[in-house]
N, C-alpha and C positions, 0 to 999 in steps of 0.2 A: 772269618769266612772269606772278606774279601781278599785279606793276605796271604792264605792258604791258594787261592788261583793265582794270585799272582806269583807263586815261590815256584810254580811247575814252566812259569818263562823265563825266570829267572836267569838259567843259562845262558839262553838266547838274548835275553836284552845284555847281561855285562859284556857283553860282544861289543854292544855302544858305547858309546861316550855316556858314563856314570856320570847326570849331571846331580851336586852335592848343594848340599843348604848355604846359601851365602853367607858368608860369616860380615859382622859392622865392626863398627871402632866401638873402641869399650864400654862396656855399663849401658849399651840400650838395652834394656830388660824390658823400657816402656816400651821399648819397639818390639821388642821378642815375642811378648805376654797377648794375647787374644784381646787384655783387659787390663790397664795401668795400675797399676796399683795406689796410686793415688790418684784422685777423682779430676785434681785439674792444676798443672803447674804453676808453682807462682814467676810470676812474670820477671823478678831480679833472680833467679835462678841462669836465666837466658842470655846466652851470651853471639851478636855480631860482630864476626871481626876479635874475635877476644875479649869483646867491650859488650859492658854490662847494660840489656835494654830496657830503656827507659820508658815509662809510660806514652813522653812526647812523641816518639818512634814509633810504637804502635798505633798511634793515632795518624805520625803520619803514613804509615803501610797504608791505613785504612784508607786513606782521603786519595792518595794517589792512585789515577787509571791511564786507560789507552797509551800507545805507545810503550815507552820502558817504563810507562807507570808501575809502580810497585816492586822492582826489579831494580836490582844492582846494577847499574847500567855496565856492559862488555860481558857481563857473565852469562849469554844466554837465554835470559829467564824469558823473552816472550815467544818463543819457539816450546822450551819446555813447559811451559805455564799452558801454553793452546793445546798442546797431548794430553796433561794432566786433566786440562777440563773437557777435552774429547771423551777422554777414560771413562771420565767421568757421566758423562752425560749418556754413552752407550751403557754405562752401567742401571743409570736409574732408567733405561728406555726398556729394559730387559728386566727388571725388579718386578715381582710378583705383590710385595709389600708397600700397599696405598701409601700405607700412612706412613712409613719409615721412607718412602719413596716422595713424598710430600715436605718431610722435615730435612729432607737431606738436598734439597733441591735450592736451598737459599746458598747450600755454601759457594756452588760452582759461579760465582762471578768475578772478572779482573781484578775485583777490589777485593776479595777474602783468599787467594791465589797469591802466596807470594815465593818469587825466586833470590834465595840470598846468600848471600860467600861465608863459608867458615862458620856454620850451626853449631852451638854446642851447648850444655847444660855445665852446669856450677853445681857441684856435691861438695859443700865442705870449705875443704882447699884444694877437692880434687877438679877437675874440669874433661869435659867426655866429649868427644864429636859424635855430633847425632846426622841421621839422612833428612830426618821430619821432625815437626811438631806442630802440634793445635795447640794454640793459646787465645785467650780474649776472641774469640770467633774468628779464629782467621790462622790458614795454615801456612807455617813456613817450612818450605822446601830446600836444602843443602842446593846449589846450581851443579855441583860435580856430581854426589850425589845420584842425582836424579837425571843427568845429562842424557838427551834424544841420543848421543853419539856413542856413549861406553858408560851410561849410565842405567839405572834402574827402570829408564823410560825407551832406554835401546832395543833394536831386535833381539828375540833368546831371555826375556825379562814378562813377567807377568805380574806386575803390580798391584793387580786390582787389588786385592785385598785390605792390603795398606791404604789405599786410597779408601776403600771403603770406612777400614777406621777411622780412616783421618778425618773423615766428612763426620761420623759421629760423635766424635771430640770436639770436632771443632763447634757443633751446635748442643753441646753438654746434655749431652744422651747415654743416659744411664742404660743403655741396651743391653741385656746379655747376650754374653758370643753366641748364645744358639741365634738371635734373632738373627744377626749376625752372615751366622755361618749356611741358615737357609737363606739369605741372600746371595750368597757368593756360588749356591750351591745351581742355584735358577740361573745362571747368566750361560751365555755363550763358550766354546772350547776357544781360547785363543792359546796361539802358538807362546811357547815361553816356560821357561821355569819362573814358580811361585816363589817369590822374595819370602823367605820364613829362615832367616837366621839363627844360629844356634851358639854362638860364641857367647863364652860366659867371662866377663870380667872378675878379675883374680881378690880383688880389695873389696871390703865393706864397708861404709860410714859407721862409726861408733857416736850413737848421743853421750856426751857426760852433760848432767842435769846440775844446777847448784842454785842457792835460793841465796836473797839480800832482802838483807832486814833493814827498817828508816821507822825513825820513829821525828815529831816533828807538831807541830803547832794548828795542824787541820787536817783532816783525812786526805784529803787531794794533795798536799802538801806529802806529805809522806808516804802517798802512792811516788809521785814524782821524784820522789828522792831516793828510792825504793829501785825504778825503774834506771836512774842515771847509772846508781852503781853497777848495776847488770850492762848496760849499754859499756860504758866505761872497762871495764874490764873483757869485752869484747865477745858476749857471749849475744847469742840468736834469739829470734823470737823470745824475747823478754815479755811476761805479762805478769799480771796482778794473780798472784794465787791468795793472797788474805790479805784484810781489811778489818783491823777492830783496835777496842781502847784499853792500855793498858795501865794496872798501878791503879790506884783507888783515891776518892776526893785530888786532892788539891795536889797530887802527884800522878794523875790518870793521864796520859796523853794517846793522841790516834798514833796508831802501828799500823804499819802495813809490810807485807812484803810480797816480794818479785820472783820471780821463775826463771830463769835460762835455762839454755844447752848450747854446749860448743860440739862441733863434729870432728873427728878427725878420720883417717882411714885407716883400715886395719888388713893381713892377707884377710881372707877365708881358708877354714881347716879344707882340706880335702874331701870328707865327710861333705860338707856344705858344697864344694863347687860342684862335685858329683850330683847331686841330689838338683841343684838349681839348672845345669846340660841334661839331664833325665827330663823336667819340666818341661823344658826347653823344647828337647825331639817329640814328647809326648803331642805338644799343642801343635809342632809341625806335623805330626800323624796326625791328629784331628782338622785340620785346615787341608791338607792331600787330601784325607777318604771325605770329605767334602767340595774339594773341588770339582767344578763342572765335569759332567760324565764324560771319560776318555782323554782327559787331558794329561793327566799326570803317567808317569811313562813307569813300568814295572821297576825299573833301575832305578827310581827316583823311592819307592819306599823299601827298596833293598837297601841303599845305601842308611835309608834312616830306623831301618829294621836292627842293619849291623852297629846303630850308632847308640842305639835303644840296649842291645844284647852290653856292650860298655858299659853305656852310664847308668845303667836303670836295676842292679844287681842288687 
């Protein structure tokens, strides 16, 4: 209905500047998706600087304030850190939802706000630059990214959205995107195109699974020896998939064995990429006809109307 009014201006708007879905660097799908597909990153997945972050790091983001508290010192971050929690803070002033407006209000402080150089997640052997993430309570922000100057936080940029995700990741809120999405829906027109990118990274992680056997002179004993092989031979999350005794009287000893998977990366068929860019425009169509009344410009779901007619066959 609504796109049917909007295809009789149609004309008149490609006349504008078509503005298009920004596209990120590879494999945010977390960032893509309404809703992560996995409920909450683990923490050595993350990488500063190329370098893998460490529990100590996170603890010190947290403890650090005022000033370039929490920020990469030279990169910006307390200029964009003050927009982000400005965004933020007209957002929950304009939120209709008490209660989701109550649990999201712990995250906007210096200390859960962080700006930092070179954001990325670890797949595998693969490695991806990301703009955001929540982890551990506390969000980090790419400094380029997200820069007040030519960044996501620039004029011609409309964030909120993301921001609104971020705030409910970051305080592990199982929300669904409708909750969500009548959030975003209640707020103010601000000038900008909606950050809802559509680029689809080309590679998939493949698990291969394999199990190690220990057998050994006490249970705990041959859990541990169970677990080194798997470690040893350099496969992931290794854990205990069985524990029991085997062999009979005076030849019975405790068995156990281990679990791994190793990752590697593989293309995706074409079948697959299509299918996950259709996803992709689809939830950009649902975030548009939910954005604030009058924001989104006819040109803006032509462009994802024509992107939909591609991938979504």
């Amino acid at each position: 209905m609504k796109f049917g009014l909007i295809l009789l201006f149609s004309f008149a708007a490609m006349a504008q500047e078509v503005p298009k879905a920004l596209d990120v660097a590879p494999s945010t799908r977390l960032s893509v998706e309404l809703q992560r597909a996995e409920p909450t990153l683990k923490l050595e997945t993350i990488r500063l600087d190329g370098k893998q972050l460490q529990a100590a790091d996170m603890q010190r983001l947290r403890t650090r304030s005022g000033g370039t508290g929490g920020d990469d010192v030279g990169n910006g971050g307390d200029e964009l850190r003050q927009e982000f929690l400005f965004l933020g803070e007209q957002m929950l002033q304009e939120m209709g939802n008490k209660e989701l407006r109550n649990k999201l209000e712990a995250v906007l402080t210096i200390r859960r706000v962080v700006a930092v150089n070179n954001l990325s997640v670890r797949r595998g052997n693969e490695e991806f630059s990301v703009k955001s993430i929540a982890v551990e309570g506390i969000i980090l922000l790419d400094a380029a990214a997200w820069s007040p100057i030519d960044g996501l936080l620039s004029p011609g940029h409309d964030p909120r959205f993301e921001i609104l995700k971020l705030m409910a990741e970051a305080q592990g809120l199982k929300s669904k995107a409708e909750l969500l999405l009548h959030s975003w829906h209640s707020l103010s027109v601000r000038l900008g195109q909606i950050w809802c990118p559509v680029r689809i990274e080309k590679t998939k992680l493949a698990a291969e699974s394999k199990d190690f056997e220990a057998s050994a002179r006490s249970a705990s004993e041959a859990e541990r020896a169970a677990l080194a092989l798997c470690t040893q031979q350099s496969y992931e999350d290794c854990r205990i998939a069985e524990t029991s005794v085997r062999g009979f009287g005076a030849w019975a000893k405790p068995y156990a064995k281990a679990r791994g998977q190793k990752y590697k990366a593989e293309l995706k068929t074409s079948a697959e990429l299509m299918q996950e860019r259709c996803e992709a425009v689809r939830q950009c169509e649902m975030v548009h006809e939910w954005a604030p009344a009058g924001q989104v410009r006819p040109a803006a779901f032509v462009t994802l109307e024509t992107e939909a007619n591609k991938s979504c066959r």
